[in-house]
C-alpha positions as CSV (number, residue, x, y, z in Angstrom):
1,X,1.9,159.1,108.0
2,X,4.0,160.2,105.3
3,X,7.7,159.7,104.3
4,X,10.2,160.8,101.8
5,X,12.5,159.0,99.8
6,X,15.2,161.2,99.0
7,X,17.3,160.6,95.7
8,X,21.2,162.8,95.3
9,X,22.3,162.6,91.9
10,X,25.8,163.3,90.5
11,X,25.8,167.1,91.2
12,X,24.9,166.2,94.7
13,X,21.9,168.0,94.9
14,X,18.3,166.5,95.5
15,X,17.1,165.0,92.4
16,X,13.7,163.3,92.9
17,X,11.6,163.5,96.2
18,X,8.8,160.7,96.2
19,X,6.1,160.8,98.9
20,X,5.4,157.4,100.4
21,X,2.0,157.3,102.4
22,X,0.8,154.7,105.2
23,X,-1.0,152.2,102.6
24,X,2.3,152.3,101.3
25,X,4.3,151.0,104.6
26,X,2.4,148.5,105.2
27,X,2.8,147.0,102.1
28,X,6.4,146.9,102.7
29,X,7.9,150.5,100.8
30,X,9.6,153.0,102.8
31,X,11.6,152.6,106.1
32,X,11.6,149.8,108.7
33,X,11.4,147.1,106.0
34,X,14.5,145.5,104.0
35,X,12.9,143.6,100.6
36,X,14.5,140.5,99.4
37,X,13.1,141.3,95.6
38,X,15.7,143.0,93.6
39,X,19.1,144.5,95.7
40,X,19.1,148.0,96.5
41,X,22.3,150.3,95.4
42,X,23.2,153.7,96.0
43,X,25.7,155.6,94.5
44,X,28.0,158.4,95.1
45,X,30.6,160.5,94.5
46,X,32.4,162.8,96.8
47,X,35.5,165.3,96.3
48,X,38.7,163.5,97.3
49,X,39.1,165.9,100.3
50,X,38.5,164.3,104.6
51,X,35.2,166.3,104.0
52,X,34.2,164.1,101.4
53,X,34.9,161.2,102.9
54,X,32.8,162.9,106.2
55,X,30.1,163.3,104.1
56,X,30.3,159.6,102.6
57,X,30.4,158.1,106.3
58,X,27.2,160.6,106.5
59,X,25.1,159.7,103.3
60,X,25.7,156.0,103.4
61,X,24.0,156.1,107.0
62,X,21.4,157.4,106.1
63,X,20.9,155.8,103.4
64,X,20.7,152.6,105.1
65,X,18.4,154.2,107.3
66,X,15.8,154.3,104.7
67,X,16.7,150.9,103.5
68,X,15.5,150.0,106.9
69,X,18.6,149.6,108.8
70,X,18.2,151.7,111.6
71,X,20.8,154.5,112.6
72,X,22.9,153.4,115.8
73,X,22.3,149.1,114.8
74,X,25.5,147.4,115.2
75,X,25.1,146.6,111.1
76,X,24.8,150.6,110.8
77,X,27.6,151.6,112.9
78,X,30.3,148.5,111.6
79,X,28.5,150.0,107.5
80,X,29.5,153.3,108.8
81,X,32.6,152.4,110.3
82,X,34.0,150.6,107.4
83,X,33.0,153.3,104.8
84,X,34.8,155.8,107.3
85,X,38.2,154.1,106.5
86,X,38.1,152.9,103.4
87,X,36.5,157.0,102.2
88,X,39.8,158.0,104.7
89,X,42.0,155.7,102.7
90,X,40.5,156.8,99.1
91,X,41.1,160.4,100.6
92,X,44.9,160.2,101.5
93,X,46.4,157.2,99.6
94,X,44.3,157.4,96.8
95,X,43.9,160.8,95.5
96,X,44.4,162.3,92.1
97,X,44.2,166.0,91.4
98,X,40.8,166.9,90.5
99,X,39.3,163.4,90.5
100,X,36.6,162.0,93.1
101,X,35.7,159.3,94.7
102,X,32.8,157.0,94.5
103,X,31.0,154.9,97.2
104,X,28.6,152.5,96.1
105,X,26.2,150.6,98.2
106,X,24.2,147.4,97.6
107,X,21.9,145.8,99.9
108,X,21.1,142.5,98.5
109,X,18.8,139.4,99.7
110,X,16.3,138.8,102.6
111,X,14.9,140.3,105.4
112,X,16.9,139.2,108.3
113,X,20.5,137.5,108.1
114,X,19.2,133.8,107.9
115,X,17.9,135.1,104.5
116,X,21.2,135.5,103.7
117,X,21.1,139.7,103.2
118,X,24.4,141.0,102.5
119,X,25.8,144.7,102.5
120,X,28.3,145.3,100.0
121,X,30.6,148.4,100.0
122,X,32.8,149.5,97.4
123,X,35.2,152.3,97.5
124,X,37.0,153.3,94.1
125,X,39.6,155.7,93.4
126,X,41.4,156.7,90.5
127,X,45.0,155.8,91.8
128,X,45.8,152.8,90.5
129,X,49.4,152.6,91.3
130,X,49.2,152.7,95.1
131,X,47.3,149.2,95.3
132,X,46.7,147.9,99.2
133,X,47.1,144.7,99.9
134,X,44.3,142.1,99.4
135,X,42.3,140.3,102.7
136,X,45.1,138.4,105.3
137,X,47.8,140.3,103.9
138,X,47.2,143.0,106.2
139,X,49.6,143.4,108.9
140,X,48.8,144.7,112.6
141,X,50.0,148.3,112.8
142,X,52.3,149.1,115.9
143,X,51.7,150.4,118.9
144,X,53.1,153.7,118.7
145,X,53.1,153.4,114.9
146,X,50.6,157.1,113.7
147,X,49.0,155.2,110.8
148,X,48.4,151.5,109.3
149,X,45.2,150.6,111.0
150,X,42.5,151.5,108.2
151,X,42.7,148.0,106.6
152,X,43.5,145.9,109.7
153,X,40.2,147.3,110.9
154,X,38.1,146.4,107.4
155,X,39.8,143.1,108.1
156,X,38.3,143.0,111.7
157,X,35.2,144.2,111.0
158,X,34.3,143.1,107.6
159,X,32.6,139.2,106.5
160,X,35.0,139.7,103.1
161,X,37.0,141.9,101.4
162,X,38.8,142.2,98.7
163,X,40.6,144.9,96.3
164,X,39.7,145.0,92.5
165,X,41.5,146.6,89.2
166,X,39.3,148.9,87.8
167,X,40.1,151.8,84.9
168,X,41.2,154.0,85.9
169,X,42.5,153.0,89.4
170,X,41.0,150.5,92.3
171,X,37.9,149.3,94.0
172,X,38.0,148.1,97.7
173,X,34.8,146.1,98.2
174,X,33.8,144.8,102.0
175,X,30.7,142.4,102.6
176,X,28.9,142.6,105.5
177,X,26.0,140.3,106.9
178,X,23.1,142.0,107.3
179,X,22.2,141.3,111.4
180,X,18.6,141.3,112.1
C-alpha cells in the first residue's frame, strides 16, 4: 500500500509529495496513527474572502485526516467547525485590503486523550483594532438577532480559548482535546 503526504506551501500550490509505503505504516508514519514525539503544525494562509475561509474549513480537515484524525470523528467535525467560524470571523470582522489570513494548526502530545493530545487552532488577522472579546465574555446572541453566534459557539465547543495581540493585528487560538 502506498500513501502520499501532501505538503501546500505559501503560494498554495503542492510543494513536496513524499511516498509513504506499508513498512512505513506499520512503523507508525502515515495515516491512522497520531505520534506523541514532536507536535505536528500546519500552516496556511488564505485570501481574506468567504472562499478562503471555505477552503481553510477544507484544508485543515484534511489535514487532520492524515495526522490520523479521521474525517467525520466528532474531534474532526468540532476542528472543522471551529475553524469555520473563527476563518468566517477573520473574513468579515477582520479584514484588511489586500492582506490574508493564516490558520495554523498544532497537534501536540499522545495517542489517545488520556495522553493528554491537544489540537490547537489559531486564526490571525491583520486587524488589530476590532479585538473580540476574550473566553466568558461572550454573550448569547438573540433569538432573532442575524449575527453574534461565531464566538458563543468557539465558547461551546472549544476546551480553551483565548485572543492574543500579535503585529500586526490578532490571533484567536482554541484548544481542543484530542478524543480517541
Amino acid at each position: 500500500m502506498v500513501t502520499y503526504r501532501v505538503a501546500y506551501g505559501p503560494e498554495r500550490d503542492v510543494v513536496r509529495r513524499s511516498r509513504v509505503r506499508g513498512a512505513d505504516l506499520a512503523r507508525g508514519h502515515g495515516r491512522g496513527h497520531i505520534e506523541a514525539m514532536k507536535p505536528r503544525v500546519f500552516t496556511q494562509r488564505f485570501s481574506s474572502t468567504p472562499l478562503g475561509a471555505r477552503l481553510a474549513r477544507h484544508l485543515a480537515v484534511h489535514q487532520l485526516h492524515t495526522w490520523g484524525i479521521a474525517h467525520g470523528t466528532d474531534t474532526s467535525d468540532t476542528a472543522a467547525q471551529l475553524v469555520a467560524e473563527l476563518a468566517a470571523n477573520a473574513v468579515t470582522h477582520g479584514r484588511v485590503g489586500g492582506r490574508d489570513f493564516e490558520v495554523r494548526l498544532t497537534l501536540a502530545g499522545g495517542a489517545d486523550a488520556g495522553a493528554g493530545a491537544a489540537l490547537t487552532i489559531e486564526v490571525s488577522d491583520t486587524r488589530g483594532e476590532c479585538r473580540p472579546p476574550g473566553p466568558h465574555g461572550v454573550a448569547a446572541p438573540g433569538p432573532l438577532s442575524g449575527g453574534g453566534r461565531g464566538l458563543f459557539l468557539v465558547e461551546a465547543l472549544a476546551s480553551r480559548w483565548t485572543v492574543r495581540e500579535r503585529s500586526p493585528g490578532k490571533t484567536v487560538v482554541a484548544e481542543l482535546d484530542v478524543k480517541g
